[in-house]
C-alpha positions in Angstrom: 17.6 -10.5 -4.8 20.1 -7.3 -4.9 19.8 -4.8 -7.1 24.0 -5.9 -7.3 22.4 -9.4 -7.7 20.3 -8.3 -10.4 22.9 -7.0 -12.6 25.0 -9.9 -12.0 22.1 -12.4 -13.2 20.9 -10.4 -15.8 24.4 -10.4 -17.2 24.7 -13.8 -17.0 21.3 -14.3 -18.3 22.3 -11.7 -21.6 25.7 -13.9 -22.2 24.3 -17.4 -21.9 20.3 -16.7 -23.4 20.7 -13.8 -25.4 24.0 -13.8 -27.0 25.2 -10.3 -26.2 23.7 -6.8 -25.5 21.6 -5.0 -28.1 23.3 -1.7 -28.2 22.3 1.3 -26.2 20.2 3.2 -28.4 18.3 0.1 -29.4 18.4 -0.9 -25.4 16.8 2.9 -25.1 14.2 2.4 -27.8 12.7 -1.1 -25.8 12.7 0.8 -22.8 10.4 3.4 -24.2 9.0 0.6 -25.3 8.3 -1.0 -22.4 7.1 2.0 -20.5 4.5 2.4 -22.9 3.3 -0.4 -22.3 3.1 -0.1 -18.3 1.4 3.2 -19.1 -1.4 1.4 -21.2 -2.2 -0.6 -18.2 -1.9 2.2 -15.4 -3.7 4.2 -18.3 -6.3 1.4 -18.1 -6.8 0.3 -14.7 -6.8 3.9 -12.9 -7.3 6.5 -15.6 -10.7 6.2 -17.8 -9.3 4.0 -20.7 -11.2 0.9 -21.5 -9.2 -2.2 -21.8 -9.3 -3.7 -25.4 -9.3 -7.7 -25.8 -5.7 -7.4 -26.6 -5.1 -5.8 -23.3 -6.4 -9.3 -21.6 -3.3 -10.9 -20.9 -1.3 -7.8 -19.8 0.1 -7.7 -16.7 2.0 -4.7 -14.9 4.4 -6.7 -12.7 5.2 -8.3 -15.8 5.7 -5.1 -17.3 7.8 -3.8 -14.8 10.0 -6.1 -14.4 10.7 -5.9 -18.3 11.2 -1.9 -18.0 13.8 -3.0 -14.9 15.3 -5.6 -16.6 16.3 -3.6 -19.8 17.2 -0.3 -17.3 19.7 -3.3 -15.6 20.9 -3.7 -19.1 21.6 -0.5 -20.2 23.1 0.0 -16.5 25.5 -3.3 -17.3 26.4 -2.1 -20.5 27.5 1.6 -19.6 29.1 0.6 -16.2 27.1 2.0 -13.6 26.8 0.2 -10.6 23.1 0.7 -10.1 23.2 -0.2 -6.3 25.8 3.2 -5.7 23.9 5.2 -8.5 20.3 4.2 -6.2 21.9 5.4 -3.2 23.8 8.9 -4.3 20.2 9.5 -6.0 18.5 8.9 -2.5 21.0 11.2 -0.9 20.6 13.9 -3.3 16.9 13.5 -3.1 17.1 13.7 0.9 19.4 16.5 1.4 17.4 18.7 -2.0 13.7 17.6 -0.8 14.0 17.5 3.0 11.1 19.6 3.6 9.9 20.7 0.2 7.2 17.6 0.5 6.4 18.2 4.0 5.7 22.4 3.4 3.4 21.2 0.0 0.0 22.1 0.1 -1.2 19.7 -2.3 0.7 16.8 -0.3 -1.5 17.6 2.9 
């Protein structure tokens, strides 16, 4: 799938399951939401939390795939293409960072 693809199912998946777009601040807050949660399981499985029984059935491609699905909506709902957005970022990225990484010590 496309990240243009995405979008387009996503909004059709918001206008034919979910009835229309929470708004963008709420859209904001599940985001948050949902990176919270990706952080409890990165948080669990790499740092030096334990998991609790209620973390049992978590799963992070689950989890991100919810954090990219709302960041699809709030994309939809404000009008960015995110496909153009993704690739401006890249270049903007590539032309700021072209040899910052390579010259970091800490990278090495």
């Amino acid at each position: 799938m496309t990240i243009s693809g995405a979008q387009k199912t996503v909004d059709n998946w918001i206008n034919t399951n979910g009835v229309r777009y929470f708004n963008e601040l709420t859209n904001m807050a599940i985001l948050t939401e949902e990176v919270g949660e990706v952080a409890r399981i990165i948080s669990r499985t790499y740092g030096e939390q334990s998991f609790k029984e209620t973390d049992a059935n978590k799963n992070l491609a689950d989890e991100l795939a919810d954090v990219l699905f709302v960041t699809i909506c709030l994309a939809n709902q404000t009008g960015i293409n995110l496909t153009e957005a993704l690739a401006k970022n890249l270049e903007k990225k590539t032309s700021r960072d072209a040899d910052r990484h390579k010259n970091n010590e800490k990278l090495k």
